[in-house]
Backbone as CSV, one residue per row, in Angstrom:
resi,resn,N_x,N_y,N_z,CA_x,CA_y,CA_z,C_x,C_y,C_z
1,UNK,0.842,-1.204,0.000,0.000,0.000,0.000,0.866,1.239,0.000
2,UNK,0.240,2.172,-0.968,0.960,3.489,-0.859,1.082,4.598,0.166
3,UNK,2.460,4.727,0.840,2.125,6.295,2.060,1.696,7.734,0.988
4,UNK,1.039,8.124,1.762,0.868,9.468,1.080,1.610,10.285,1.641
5,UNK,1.933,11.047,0.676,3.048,12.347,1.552,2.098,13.437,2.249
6,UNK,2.417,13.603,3.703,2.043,14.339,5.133,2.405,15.953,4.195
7,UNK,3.096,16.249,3.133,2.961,17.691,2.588,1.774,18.204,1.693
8,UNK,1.388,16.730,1.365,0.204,17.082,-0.420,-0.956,17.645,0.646
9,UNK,-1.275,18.098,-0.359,-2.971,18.773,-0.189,-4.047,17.709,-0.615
10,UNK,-4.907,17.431,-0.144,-6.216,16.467,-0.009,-6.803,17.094,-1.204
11,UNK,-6.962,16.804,-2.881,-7.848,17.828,-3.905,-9.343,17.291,-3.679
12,UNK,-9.836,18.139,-2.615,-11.695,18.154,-3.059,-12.150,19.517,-3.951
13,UNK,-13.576,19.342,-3.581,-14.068,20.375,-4.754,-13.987,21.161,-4.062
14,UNK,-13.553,21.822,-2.792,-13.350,23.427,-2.338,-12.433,23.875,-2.421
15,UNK,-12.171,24.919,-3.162,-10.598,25.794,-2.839,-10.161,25.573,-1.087
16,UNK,-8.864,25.932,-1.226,-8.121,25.788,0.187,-8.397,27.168,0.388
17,UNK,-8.531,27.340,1.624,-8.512,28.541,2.500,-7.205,29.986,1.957
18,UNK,-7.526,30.832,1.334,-6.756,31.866,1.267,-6.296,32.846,2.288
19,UNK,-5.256,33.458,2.639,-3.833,33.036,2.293,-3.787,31.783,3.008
20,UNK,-2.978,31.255,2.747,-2.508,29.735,3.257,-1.700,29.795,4.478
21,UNK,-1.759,28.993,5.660,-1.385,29.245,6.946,-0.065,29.385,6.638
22,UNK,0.898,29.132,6.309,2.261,29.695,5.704,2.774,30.544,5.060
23,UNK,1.831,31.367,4.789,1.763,32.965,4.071,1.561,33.588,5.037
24,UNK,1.995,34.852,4.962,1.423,36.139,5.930,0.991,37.131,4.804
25,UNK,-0.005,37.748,4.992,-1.200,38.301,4.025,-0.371,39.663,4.427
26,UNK,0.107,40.771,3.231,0.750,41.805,3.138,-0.153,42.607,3.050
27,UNK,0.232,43.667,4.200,-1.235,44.929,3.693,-0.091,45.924,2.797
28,UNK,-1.424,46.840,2.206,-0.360,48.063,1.302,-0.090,48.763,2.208
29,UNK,1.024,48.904,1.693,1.985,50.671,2.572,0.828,51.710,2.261
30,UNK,0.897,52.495,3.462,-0.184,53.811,3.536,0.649,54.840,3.034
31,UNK,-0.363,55.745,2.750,0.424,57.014,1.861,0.458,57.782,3.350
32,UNK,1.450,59.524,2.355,1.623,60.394,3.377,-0.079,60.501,3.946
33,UNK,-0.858,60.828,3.397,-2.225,61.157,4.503,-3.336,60.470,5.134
34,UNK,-2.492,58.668,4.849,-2.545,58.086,5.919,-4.038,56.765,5.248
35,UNK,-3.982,57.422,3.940,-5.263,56.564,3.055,-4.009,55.196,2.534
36,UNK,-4.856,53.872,2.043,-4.087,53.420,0.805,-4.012,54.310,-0.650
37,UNK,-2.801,54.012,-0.976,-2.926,54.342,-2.495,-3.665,54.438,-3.052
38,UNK,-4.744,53.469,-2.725,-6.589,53.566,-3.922,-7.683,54.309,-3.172
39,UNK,-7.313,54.329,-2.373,-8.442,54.792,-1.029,-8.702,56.485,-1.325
40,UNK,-8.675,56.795,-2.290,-9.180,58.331,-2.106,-10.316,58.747,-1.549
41,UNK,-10.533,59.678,-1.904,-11.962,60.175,-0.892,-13.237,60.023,-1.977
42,UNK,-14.105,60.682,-1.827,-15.213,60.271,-2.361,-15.000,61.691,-3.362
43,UNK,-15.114,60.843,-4.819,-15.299,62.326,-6.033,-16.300,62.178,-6.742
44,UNK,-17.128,62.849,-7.529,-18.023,62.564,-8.211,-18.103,62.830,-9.452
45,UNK,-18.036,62.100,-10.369,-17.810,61.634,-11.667,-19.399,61.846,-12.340
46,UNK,-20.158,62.263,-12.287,-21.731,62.454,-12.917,-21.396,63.487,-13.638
47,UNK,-21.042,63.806,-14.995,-21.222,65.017,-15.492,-22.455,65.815,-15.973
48,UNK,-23.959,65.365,-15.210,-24.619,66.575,-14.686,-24.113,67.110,-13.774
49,UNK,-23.589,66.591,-12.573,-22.917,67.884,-11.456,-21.953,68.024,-11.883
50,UNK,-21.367,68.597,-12.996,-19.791,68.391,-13.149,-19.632,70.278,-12.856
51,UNK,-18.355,70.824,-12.825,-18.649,72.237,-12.173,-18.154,72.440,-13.748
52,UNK,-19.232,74.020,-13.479,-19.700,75.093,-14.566,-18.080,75.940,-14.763
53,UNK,-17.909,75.911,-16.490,-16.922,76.851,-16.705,-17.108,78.227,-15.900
54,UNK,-16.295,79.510,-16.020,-16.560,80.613,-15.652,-17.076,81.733,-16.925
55,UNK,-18.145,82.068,-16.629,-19.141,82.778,-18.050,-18.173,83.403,-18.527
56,UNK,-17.315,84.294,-17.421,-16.428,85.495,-18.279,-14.915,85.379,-19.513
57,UNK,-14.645,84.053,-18.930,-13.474,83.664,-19.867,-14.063,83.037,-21.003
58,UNK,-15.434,82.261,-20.768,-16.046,82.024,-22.218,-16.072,82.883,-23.110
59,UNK,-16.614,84.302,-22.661,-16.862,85.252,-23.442,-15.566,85.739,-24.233
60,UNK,-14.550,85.691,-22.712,-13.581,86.380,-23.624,-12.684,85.560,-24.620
61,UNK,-13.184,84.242,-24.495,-12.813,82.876,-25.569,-13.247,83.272,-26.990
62,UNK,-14.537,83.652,-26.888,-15.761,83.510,-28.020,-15.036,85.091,-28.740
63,UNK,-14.970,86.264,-28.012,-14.609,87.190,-28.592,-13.141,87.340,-29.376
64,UNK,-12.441,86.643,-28.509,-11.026,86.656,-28.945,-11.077,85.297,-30.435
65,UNK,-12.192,85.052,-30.850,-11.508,83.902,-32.174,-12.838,84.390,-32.955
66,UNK,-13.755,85.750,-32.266,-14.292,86.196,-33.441,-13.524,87.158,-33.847
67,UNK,-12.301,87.989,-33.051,-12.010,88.876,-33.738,-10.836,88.362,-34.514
68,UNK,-10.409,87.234,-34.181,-9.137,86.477,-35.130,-9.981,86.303,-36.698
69,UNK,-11.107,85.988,-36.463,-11.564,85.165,-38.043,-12.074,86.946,-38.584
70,UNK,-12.155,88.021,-37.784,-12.614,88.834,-38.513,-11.679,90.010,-39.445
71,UNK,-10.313,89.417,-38.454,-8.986,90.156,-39.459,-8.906,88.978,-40.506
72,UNK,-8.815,88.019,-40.237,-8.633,86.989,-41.601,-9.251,87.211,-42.207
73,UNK,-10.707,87.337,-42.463,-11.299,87.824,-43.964,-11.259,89.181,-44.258
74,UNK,-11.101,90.005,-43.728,-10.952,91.697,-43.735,-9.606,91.320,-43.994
75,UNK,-8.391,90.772,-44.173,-6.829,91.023,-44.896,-7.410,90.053,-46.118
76,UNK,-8.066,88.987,-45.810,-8.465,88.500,-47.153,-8.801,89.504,-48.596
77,UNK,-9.583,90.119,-47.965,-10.593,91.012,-49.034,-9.634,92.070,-49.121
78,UNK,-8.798,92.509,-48.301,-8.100,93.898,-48.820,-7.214,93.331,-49.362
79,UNK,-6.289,92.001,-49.605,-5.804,91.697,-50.317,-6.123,91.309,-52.111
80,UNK,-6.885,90.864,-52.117,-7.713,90.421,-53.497,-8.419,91.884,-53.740
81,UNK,-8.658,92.611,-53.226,-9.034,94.432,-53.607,-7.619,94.962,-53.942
82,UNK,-6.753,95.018,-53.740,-5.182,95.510,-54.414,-4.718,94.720,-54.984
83,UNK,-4.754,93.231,-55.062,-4.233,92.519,-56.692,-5.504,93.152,-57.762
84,UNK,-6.705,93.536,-57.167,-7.109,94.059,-58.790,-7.051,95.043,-58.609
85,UNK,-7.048,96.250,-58.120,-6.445,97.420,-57.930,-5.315,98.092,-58.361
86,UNK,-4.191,97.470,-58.036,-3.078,97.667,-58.262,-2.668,99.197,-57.907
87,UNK,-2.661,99.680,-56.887,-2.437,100.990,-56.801,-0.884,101.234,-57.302
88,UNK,-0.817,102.286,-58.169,0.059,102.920,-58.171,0.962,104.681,-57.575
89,UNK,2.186,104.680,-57.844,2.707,106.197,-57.814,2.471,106.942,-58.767
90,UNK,2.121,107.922,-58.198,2.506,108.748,-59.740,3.837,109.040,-60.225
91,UNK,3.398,109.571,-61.948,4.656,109.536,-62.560,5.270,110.896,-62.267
92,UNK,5.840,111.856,-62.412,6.546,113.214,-62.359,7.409,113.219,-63.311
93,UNK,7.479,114.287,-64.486,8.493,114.575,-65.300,8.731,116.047,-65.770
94,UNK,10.285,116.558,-65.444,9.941,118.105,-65.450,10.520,118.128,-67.045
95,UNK,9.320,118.704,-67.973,9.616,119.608,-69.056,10.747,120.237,-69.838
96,UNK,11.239,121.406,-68.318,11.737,122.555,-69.148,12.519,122.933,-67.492
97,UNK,13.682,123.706,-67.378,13.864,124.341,-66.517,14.481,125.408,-66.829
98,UNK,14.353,127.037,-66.792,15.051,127.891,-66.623,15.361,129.019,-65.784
99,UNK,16.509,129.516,-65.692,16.904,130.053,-64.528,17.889,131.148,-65.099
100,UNK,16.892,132.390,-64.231,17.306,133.758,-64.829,17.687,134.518,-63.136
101,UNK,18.432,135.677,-63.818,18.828,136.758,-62.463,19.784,135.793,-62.239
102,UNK,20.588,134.306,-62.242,21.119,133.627,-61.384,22.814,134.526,-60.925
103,UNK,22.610,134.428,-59.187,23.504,135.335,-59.861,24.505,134.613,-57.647
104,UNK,25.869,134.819,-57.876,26.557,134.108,-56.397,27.251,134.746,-56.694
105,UNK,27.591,135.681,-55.194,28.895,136.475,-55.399,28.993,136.993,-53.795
106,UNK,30.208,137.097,-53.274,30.410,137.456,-51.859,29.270,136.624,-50.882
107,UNK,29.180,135.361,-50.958,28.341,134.702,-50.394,27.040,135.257,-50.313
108,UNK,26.551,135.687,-51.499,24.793,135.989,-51.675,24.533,135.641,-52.875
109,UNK,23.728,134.535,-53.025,22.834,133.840,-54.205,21.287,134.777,-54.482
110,UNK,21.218,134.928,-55.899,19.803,135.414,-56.390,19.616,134.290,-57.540
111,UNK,18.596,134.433,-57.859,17.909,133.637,-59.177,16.403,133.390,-59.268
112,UNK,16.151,132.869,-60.348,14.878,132.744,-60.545,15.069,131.114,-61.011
113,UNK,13.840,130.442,-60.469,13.964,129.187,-61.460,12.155,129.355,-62.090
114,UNK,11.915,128.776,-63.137,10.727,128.467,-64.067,10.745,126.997,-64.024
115,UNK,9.707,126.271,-63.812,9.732,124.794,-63.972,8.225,124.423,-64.136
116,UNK,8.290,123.614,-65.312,7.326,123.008,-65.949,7.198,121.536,-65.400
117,UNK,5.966,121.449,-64.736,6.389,119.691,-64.804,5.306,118.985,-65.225
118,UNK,5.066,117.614,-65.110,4.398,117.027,-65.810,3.757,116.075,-64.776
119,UNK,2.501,115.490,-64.040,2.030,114.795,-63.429,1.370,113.923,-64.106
120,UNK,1.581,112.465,-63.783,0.441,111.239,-65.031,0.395,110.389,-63.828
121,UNK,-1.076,110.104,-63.973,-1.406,108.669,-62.735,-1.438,108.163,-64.186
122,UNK,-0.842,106.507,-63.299,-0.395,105.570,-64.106,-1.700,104.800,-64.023
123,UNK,-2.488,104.587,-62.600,-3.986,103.801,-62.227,-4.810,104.563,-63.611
124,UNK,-5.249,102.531,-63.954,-6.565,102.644,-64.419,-7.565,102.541,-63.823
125,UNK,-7.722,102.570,-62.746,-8.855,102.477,-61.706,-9.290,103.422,-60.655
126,UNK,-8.026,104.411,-60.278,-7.873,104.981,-59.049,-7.771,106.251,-59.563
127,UNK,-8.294,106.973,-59.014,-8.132,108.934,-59.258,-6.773,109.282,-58.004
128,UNK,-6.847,110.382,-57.801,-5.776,111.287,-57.312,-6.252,112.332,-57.121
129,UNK,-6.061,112.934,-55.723,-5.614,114.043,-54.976,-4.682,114.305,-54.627
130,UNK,-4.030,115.330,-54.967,-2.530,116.056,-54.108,-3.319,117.041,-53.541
131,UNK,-2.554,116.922,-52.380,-3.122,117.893,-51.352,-1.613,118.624,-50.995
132,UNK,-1.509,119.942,-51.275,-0.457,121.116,-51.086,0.920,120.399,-51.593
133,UNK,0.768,120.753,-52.769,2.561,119.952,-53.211,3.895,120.765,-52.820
134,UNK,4.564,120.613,-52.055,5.883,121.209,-51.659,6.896,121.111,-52.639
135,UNK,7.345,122.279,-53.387,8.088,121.826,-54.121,9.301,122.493,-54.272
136,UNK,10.961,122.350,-54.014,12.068,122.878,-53.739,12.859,122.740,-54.648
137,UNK,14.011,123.742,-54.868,15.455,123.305,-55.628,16.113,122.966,-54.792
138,UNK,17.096,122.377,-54.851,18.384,122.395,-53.969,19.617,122.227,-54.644
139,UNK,20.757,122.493,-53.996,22.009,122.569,-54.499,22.748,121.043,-53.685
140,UNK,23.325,120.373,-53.867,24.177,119.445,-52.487,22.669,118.930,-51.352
141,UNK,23.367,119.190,-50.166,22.746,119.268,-49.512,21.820,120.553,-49.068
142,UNK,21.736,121.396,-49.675,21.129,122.799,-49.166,20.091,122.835,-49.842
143,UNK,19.343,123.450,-49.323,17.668,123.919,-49.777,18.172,125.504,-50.458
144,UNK,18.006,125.902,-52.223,18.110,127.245,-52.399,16.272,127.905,-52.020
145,UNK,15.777,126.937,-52.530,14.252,128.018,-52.666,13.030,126.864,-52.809
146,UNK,12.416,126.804,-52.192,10.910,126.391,-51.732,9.949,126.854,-51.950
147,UNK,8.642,126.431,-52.868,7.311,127.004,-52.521,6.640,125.890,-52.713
148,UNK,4.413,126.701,-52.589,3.916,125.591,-52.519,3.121,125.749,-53.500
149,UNK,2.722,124.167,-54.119,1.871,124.506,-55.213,-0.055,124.003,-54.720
150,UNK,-0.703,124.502,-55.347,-2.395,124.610,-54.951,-2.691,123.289,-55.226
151,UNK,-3.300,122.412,-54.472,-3.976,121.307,-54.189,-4.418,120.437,-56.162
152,UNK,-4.550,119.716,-56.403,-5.291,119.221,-57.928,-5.535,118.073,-58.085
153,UNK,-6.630,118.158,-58.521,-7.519,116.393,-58.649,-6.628,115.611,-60.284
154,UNK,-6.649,114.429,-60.099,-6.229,113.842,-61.396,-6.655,112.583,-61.425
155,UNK,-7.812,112.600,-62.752,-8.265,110.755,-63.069,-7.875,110.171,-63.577
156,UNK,-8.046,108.919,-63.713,-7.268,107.918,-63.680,-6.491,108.400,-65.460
157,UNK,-5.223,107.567,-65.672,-4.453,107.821,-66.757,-4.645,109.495,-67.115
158,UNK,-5.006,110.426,-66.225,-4.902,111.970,-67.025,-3.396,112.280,-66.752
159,UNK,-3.072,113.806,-67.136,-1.702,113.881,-67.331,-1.863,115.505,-66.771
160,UNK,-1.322,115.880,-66.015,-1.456,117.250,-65.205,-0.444,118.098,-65.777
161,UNK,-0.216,119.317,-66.479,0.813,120.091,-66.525,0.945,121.164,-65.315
162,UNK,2.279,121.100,-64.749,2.317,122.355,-62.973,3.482,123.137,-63.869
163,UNK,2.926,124.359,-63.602,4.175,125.340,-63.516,4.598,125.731,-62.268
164,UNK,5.652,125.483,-61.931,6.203,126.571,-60.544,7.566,127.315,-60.888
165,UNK,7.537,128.299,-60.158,8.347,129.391,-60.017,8.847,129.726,-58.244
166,UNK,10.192,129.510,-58.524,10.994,129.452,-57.083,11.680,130.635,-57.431
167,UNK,11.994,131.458,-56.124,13.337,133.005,-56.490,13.531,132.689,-54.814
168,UNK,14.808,132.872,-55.303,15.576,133.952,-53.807,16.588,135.354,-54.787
169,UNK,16.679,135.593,-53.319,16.877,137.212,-53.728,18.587,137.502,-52.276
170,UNK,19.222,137.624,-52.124,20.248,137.681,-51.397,20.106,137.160,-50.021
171,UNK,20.184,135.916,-50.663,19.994,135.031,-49.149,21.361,134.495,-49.065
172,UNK,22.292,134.364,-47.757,23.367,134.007,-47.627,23.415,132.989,-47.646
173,UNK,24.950,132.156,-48.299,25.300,131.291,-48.250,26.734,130.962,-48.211
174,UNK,26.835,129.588,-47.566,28.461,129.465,-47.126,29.081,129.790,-48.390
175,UNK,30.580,129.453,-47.875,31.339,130.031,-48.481,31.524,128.857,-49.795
176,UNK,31.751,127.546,-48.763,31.636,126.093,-49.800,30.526,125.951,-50.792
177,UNK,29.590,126.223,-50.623,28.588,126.327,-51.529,28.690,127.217,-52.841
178,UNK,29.110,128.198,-52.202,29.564,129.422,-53.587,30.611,129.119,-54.717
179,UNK,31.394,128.628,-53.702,33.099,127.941,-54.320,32.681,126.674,-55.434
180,UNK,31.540,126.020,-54.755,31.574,124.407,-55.643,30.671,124.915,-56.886
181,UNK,29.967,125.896,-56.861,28.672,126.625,-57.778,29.353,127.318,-58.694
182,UNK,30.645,128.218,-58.323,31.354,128.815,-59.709,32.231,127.641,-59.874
183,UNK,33.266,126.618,-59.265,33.604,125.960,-59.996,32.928,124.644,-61.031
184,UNK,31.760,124.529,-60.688,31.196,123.774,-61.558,30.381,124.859,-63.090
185,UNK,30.563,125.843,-62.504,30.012,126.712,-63.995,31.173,127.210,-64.358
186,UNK,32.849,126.964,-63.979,33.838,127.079,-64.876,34.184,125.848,-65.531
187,UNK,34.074,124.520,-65.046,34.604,123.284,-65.972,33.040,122.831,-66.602
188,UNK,32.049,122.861,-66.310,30.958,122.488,-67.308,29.931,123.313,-67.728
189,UNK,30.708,124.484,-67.698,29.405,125.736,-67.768,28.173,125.422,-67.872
190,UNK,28.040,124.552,-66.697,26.524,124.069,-66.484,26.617,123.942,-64.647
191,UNK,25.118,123.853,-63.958,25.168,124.024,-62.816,23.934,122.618,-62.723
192,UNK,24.181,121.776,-61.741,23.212,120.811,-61.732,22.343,120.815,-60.563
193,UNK,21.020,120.896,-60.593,20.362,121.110,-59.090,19.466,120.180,-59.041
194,UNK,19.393,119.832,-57.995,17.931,118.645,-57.583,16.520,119.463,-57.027
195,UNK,15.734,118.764,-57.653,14.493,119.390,-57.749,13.665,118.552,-57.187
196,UNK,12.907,118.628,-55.484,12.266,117.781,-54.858,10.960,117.996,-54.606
197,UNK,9.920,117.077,-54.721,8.402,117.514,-54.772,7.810,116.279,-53.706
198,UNK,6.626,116.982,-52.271,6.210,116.104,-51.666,4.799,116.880,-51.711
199,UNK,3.865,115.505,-51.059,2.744,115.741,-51.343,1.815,114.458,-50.807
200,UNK,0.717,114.918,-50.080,-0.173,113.622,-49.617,-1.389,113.857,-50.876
201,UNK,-1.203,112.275,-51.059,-1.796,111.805,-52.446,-2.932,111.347,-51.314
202,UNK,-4.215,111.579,-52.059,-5.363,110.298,-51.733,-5.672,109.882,-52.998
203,UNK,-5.492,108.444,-52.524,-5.648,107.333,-53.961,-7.385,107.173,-53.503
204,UNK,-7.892,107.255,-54.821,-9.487,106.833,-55.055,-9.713,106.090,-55.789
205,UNK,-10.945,105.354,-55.330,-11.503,103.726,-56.037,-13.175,103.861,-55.444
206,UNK,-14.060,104.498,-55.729,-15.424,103.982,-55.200,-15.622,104.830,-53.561
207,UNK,-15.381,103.890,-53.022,-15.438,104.496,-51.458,-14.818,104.435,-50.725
208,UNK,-13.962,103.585,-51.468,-12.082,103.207,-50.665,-11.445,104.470,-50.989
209,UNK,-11.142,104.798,-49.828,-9.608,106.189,-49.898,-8.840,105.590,-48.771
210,UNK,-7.438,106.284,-49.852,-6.250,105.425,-48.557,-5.361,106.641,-49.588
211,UNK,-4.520,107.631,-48.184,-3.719,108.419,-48.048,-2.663,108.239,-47.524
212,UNK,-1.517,108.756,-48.541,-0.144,108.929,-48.131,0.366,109.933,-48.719
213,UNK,2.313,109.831,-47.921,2.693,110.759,-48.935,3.987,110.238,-49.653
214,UNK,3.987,111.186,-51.020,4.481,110.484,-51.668,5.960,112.086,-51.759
215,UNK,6.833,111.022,-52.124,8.226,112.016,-52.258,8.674,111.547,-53.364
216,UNK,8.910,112.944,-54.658,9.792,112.753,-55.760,10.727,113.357,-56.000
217,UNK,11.830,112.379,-56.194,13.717,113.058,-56.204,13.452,113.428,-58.192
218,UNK,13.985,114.326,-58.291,14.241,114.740,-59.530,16.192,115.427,-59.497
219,UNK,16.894,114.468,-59.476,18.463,114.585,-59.167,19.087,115.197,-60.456
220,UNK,20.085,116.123,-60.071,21.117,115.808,-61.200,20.499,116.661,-62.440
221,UNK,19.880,117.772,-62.385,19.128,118.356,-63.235,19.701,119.743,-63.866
222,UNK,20.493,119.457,-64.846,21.685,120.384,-65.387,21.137,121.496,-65.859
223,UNK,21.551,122.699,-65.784,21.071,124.042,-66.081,22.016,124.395,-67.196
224,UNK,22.208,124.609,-68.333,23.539,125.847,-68.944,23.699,126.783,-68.419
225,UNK,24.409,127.232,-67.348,24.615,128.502,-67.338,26.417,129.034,-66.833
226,UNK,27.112,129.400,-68.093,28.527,129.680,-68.323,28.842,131.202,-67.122
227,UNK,29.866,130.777,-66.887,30.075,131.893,-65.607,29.599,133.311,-66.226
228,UNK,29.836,133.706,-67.221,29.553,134.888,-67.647,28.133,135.153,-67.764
229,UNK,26.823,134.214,-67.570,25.811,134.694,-67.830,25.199,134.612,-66.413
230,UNK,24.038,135.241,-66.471,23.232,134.982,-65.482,21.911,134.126,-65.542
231,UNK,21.833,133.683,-66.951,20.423,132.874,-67.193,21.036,131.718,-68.063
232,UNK,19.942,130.561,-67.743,20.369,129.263,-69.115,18.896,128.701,-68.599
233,UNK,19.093,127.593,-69.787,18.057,126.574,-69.605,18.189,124.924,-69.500
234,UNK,17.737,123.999,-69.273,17.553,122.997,-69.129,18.408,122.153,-70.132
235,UNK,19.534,121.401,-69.667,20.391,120.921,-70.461,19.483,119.296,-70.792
236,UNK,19.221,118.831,-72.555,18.539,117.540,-72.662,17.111,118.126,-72.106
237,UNK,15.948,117.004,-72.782,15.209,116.782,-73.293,14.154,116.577,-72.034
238,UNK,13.754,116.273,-71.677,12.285,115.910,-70.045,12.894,114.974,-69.554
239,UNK,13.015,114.823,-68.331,13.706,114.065,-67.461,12.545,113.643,-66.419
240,UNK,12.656,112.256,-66.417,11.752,111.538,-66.059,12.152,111.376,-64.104
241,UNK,11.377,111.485,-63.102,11.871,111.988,-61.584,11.603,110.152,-61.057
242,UNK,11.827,110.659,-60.026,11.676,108.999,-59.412,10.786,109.017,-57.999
243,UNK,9.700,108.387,-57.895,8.234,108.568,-56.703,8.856,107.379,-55.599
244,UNK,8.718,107.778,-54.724,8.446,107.151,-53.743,7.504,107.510,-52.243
């Protein structure tokens, strides 16, 4: 007959008793506030009671991504309104220049200048206002003579003719200025002056107006005039200025 081994377990149909008298049943380590790890407190998970956003940051949610979507289509549309638009500068081209009385001696300049110029909007779409055109000679860096010309409407592709007339009359000037003015009317018996024109344009389209101002260099603009005279005119043919 067979011994049975005094270690086996007897298999009936009941589980053996858990933990087994040779186990010691491990509790969990307690946290710092003294719960188990799972043991939290009581929360409530029903999202009918779930807590209410705050009204005021909604609002200022809702406002802040209506005013995002309302620059996006407002740059939309002003963009696709100036690809067909196409605003332009105007053109500037002076004519004719002459200059009488001109006269530098013991550091006092006189003269007269006459200047014809020529205004063309290049827009086929857009009209033009100049509002008070400033318009100067200068020598180098120096301002000789300044005035202003009267306000004028211009539609689209028209072509404006301005006369202005600048004088000084014994206004002092350095000594360098005088010196570089007769030596350039002894080696090119010509005198070259820059001729500058500013002016706030309003560009027109319908009901769109949009104002700036616009500045035109007209550089380098040769006069004849041989030391011995006091008058010449416009050396070459219309000279086309440059807008910005």
């Amino acid at each position: 007959m067979q011994q049975q081994d005094p270690n086996s377990r007897p298999a009936t149909g009941y589980p053996y008793p858990y933990p087994y008298p040779n186990q010691q049943q491990q509790q969990p380590p307690a946290s710092a506030n003294g719960y188990p790890p799972n043991a939290y407190p009581y929360q409530n998970h029903n999202p009918y009671h779930a807590p209410h956003p705050d009204p005021r940051a909604v609002l200022i949610r809702r406002l802040f991504i209506a005013l995002m979507v309302f620059i996006l289509i407002f740059g939309l549309i002003l963009f696709i309104f100036l690809i067909i638009v196409r605003p332009q500068l105007p053109t500037v081209y002076i004519n004719s220049l002459s200059l009488s009385n001109f006269n530098v001696s013991n550091n006092q300049l006189a003269g007269n200048w006459d200047l014809r110029l020529r205004f063309q909007n290049p827009n086929s779409k857009m009209s033009l206002y100049y509002d008070t055109v400033l318009c100067a000679v200068r020598y180098g860096d120096d301002t000789l003579s300044e005035t202003r010309l009267q306000p004028f409407d211009q539609g689209t592709k028209d072509q404006t003719p301005i006369n202005a007339t600048l004088s000084v009359s014994g206004t002092y000037v350095e000594g360098r200025l005088a010196d570089s003015i007769g030596k350039e009317r002894a080696e090119k018996g010509s005198v070259e002056f820059d001729v500058r024109l500013a002016s706030l344009v309003t560009f027109r389209y319908g009901v769109y107006r949009r104002r700036r101002y616009v500045m035109v260099y007209c550089d380098d603009v040769a006069v004849g005039v041989p030391g011995n005279s006091s008058s010449g005119k416009m050396v070459g043919s219309e000279k086309r200025c440059k807008s910005y």
